[in-house]
C-alpha positions in Angstrom: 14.3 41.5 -55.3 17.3 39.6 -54.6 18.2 36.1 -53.9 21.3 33.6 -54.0 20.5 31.5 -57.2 18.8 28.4 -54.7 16.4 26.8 -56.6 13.5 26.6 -54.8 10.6 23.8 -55.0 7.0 24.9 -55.3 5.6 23.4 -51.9 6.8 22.2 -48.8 6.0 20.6 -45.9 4.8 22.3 -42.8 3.5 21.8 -39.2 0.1 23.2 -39.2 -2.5 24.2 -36.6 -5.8 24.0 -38.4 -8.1 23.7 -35.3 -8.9 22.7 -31.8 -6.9 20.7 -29.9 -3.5 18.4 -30.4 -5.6 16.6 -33.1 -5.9 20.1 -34.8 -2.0 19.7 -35.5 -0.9 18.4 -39.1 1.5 17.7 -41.8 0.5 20.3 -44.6 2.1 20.9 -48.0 2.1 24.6 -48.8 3.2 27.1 -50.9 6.6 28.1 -50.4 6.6 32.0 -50.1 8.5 34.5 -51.5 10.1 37.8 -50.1 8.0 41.0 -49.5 9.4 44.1 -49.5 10.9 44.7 -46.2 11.5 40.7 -45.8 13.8 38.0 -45.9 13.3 34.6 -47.2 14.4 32.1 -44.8 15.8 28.8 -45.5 15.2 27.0 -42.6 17.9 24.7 -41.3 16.3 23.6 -37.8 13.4 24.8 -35.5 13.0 24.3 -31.9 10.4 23.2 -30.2 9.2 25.5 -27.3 6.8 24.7 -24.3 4.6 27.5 -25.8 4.3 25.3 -29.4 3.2 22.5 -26.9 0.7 25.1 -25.1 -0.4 26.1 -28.8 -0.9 22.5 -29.7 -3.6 22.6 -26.6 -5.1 26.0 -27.1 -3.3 27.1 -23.8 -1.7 30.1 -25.9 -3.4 32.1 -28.4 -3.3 31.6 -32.0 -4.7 32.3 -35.7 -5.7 28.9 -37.3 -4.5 28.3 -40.1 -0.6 29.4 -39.3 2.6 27.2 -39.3 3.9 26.7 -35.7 7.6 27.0 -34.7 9.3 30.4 -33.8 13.0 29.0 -32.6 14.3 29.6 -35.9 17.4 28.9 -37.3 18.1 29.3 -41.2 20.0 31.0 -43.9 18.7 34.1 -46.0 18.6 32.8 -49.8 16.2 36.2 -51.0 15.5 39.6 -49.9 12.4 42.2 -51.3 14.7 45.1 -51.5 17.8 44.9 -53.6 18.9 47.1 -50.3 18.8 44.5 -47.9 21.1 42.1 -50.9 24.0 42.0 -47.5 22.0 39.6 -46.0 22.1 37.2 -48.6 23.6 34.0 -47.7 23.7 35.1 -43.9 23.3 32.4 -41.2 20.6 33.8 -39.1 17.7 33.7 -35.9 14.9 35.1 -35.7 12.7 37.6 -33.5 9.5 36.1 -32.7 7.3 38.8 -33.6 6.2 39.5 -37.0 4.7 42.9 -36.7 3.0 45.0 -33.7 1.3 48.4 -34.4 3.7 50.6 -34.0 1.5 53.3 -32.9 0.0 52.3 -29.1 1.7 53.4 -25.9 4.0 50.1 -25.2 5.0 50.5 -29.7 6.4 54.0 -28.8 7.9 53.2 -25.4 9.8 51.2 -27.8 8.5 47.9 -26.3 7.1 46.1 -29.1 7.2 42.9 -27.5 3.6 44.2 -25.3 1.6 45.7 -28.1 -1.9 44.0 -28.2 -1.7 43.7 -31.7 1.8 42.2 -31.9 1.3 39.1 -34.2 4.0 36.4 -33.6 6.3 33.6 -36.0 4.4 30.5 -35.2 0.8 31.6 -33.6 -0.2 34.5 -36.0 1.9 34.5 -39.0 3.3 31.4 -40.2 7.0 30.0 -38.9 9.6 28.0 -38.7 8.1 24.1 -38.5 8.6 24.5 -42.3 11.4 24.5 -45.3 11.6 28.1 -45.7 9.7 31.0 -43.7 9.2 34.5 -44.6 10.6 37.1 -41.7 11.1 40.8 -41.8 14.7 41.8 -42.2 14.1 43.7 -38.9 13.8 40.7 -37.2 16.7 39.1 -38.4 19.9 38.4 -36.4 23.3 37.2 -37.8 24.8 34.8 -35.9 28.4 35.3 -34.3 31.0 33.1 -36.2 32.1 29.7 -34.7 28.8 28.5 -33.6 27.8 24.7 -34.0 25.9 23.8 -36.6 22.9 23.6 -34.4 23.4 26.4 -31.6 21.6 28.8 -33.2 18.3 26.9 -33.0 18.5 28.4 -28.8 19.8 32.1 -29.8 15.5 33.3 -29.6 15.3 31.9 -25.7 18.8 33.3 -25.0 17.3 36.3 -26.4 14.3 35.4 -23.8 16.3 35.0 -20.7 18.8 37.9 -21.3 15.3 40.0 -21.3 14.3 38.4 -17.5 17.7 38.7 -16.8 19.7 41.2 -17.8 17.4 44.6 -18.8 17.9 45.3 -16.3 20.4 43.1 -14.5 18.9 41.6 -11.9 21.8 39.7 -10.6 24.6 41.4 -9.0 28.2 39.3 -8.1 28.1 37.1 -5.3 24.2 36.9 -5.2 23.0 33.5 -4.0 21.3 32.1 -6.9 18.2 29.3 -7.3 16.8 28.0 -10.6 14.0 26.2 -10.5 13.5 23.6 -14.1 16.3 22.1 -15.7 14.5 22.7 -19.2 15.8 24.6 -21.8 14.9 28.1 -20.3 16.3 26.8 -16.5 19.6 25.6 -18.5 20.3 29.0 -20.0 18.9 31.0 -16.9 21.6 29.4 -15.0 24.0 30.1 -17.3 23.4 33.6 -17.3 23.4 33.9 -14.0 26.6 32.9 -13.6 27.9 35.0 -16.8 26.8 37.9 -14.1 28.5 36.7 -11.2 26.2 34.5 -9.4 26.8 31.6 -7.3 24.0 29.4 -9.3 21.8 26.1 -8.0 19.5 24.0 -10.5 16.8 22.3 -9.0 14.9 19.6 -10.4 13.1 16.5 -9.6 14.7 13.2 -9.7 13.7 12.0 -13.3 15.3 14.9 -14.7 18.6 13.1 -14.1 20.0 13.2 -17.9 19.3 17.2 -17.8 21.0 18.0 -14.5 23.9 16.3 -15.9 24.4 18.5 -18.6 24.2 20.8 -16.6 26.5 19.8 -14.4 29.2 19.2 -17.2 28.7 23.0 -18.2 30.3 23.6 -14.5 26.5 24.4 -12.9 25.7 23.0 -9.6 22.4 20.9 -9.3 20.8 19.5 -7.1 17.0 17.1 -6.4 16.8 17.8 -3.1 14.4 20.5 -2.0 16.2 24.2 -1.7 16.7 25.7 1.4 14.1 27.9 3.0 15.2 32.1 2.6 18.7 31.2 1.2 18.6 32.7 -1.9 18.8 36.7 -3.0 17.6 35.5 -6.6 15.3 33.0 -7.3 14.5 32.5 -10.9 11.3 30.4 -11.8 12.0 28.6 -15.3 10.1 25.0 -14.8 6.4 26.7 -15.3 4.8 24.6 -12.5 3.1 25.3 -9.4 5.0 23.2 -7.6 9.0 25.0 -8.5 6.9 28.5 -8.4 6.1 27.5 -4.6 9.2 25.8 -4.3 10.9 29.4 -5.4 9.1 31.9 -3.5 9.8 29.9 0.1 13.4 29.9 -1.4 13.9 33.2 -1.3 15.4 35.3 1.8 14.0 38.6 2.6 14.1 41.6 0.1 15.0 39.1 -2.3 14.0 39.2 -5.9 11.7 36.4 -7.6 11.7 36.4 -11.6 9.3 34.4 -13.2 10.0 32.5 -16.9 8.4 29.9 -17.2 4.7 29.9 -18.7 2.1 27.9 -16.9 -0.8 27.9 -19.6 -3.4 27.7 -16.8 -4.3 29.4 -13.8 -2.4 28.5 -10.6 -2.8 28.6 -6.8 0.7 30.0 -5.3 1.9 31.3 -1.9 1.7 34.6 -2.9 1.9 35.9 1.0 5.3 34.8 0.7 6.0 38.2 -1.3 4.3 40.0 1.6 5.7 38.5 4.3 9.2 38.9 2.7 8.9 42.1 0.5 10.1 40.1 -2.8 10.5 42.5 -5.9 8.4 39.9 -8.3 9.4 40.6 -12.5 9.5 38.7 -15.4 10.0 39.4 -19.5 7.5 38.3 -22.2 9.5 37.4 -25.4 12.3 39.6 -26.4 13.8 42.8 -27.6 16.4 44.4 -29.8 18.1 44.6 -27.2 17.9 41.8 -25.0 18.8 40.1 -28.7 22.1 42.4 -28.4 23.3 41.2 -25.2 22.1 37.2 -25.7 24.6 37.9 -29.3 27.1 39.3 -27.0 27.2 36.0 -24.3 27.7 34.1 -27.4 30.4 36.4 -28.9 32.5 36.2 -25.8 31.8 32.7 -25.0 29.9 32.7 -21.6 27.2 30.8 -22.4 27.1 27.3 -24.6 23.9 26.3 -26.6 25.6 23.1 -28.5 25.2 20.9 -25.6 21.9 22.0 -24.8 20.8 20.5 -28.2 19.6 17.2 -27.2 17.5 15.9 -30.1 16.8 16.2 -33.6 14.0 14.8 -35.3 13.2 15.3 -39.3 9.8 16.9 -39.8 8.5 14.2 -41.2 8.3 12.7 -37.7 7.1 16.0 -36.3 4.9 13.8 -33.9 7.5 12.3 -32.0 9.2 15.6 -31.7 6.1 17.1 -30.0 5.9 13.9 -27.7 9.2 14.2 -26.1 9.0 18.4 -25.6 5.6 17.7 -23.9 6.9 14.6 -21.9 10.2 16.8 -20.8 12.6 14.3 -22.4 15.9 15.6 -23.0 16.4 19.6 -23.0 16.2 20.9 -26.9 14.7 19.2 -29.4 14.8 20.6 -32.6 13.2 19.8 -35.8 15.3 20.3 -38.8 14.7 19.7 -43.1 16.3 17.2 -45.1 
């Protein structure tokens, strides 16, 4: 085993789902782990906080009570179970969400581990990142490209996300007529992508998401409140997980356009789904991320074409993990991110 000489307490404080419910949420001290072999020992410097911790927090996504929430993970290696792995020592890192998967069904040797059944993820099945330090396999890890802000990293895992709707395989082409529906964190980067590709990119969103349009607006996207246009778009891409901007999407779209879905609902949903029919939509999506969707999400970054700093809009200690939660599930801001003292 190796490590970087950081002197590390005994216990730590965590965000822990223990139960049923957003009253089954807590403060926990814990153990503070210690590198496996095969795994890194993460010292966390922030965490965002996802829509899917807030579905967690209401059993609307499935999870393995006891486990520390928080999978946006953005830390620093300080110890490694295999004197082999000793090069990532000190690295600045992110994190796949998934733990393990199983390696030996049909979607494992397809090489898409991100559909195994028995995929068990950072922050509903194994513990994550709401938490000092976090233990991750060094397969998961992903070293950050140099000259990043202090917190961009915290938004490299849904980068990693969107550049798996987006971009494996490209779904838009240059000069494609582009909506967004959801000015959220998700909406924020799909547009960006979007535009990385070539598109000529819209952002919808309702009129109290003012304060997120404009950030979007002072990246260069253009927004908008007003309802979109009827069949004027040859991509539409879903990102505000509500019925309302799905239904709002799929009338958006022309004919033989594409429709791709990223934002979670957590329920069950009535759409216009004749609207795909009528209009022959190809319909995909991209649950989590992989290898190589991480590749190409490093890449943007690298060559500047997408920016995570501004997309950063809060930070909140974990002591106050409470408030943190609040503002994610009330849609204040874009990114909020809980960070360690």
């Amino acid at each position: 085993m190796s490590h970087t000489g950081v002197l590390m307490p005994a216990a730590m404080l965590a965000v822990l789902k223990v139960g049923p419910g957003a009253e089954g949420v807590e403060l926990a001290s814990l153990p503070v782990p210690a590198a496996l072999p095969g795994t890194a020992l993460v010292q966390v410097i922030a965490t965002g906080i996802c829509g899917t911790d807030v579905h967690i927090a209401h059993d609307e996504y499935a999870y393995e009570a006891p486990v520390v929430m928080g999978h946006e993970i953005l830390g620093t290696v300080i110890e490694v179970g295999d004197d082999g792995d000793s090069g990532w020592l000190g690295a600045r890192v992110a994190c796949e969400t998934y733990y393990s998967a199983c390696e030996r069904c049909d979607w494992c040797r397809a090489g898409r581990r991100n559909l195994c059944p028995n995929r068990r993820s950072l922050g509903s099945f194994e513990d994550g990142g709401f938490a000092a330090f976090v233990r991750v396999p060094v397969l998961n890890l992903h070293r950050l490209p140099e000259g990043l802000g202090e917190l961009d990293g915290v938004l490299a895992e849904p980068l990693a996300c969107v550049a798996h709707c987006l971009l494996d395989p490209a779904v838009v082409s240059a000069g494609d007529a582009v909506l967004v529906t959801g000015p959220g964190a998700m909406g924020q980067l799909a547009a960006q992508v979007a535009r990385a590709e070539g598109g000529d990119v819209l952002l919808t969103g309702l009129p109290k998401d003012a304060e997120r349009l404009a950030v979007a607006e002072s990246l260069g996207i253009r927004t908008t409140t007003e309802s979109a246009p009827a069949e004027a778009f040859d991509v539409v891409i879903e990102c505000s997980g509500s019925a309302p901007g799905a239904a709002a999407a799929l009338r958006a779209a022309k004919r033989g356009a594409r429709y791709v879905q990223v934002g979670i609902f957590g329920r069950d949903v009535s759409l216009p789904v004749d609207q795909i029919l009528y209009k022959e939509l190809v319909v995909s999506s991209g649950f989590a991320s992989t290898p190589v969707s991480w590749r190409r999400a490093m890449l943007l970054l690298e060559q500047g074409r997408v920016q995570l700093g501004p997309l950063v809009t809060r930070t909140v200690p974990i002591e106050d993990w409470q408030q943190a939660f609040a503002a994610a599930q009330a849609g204040e801001g874009i990114k909020t991110a809980v960070t360690q003292a």
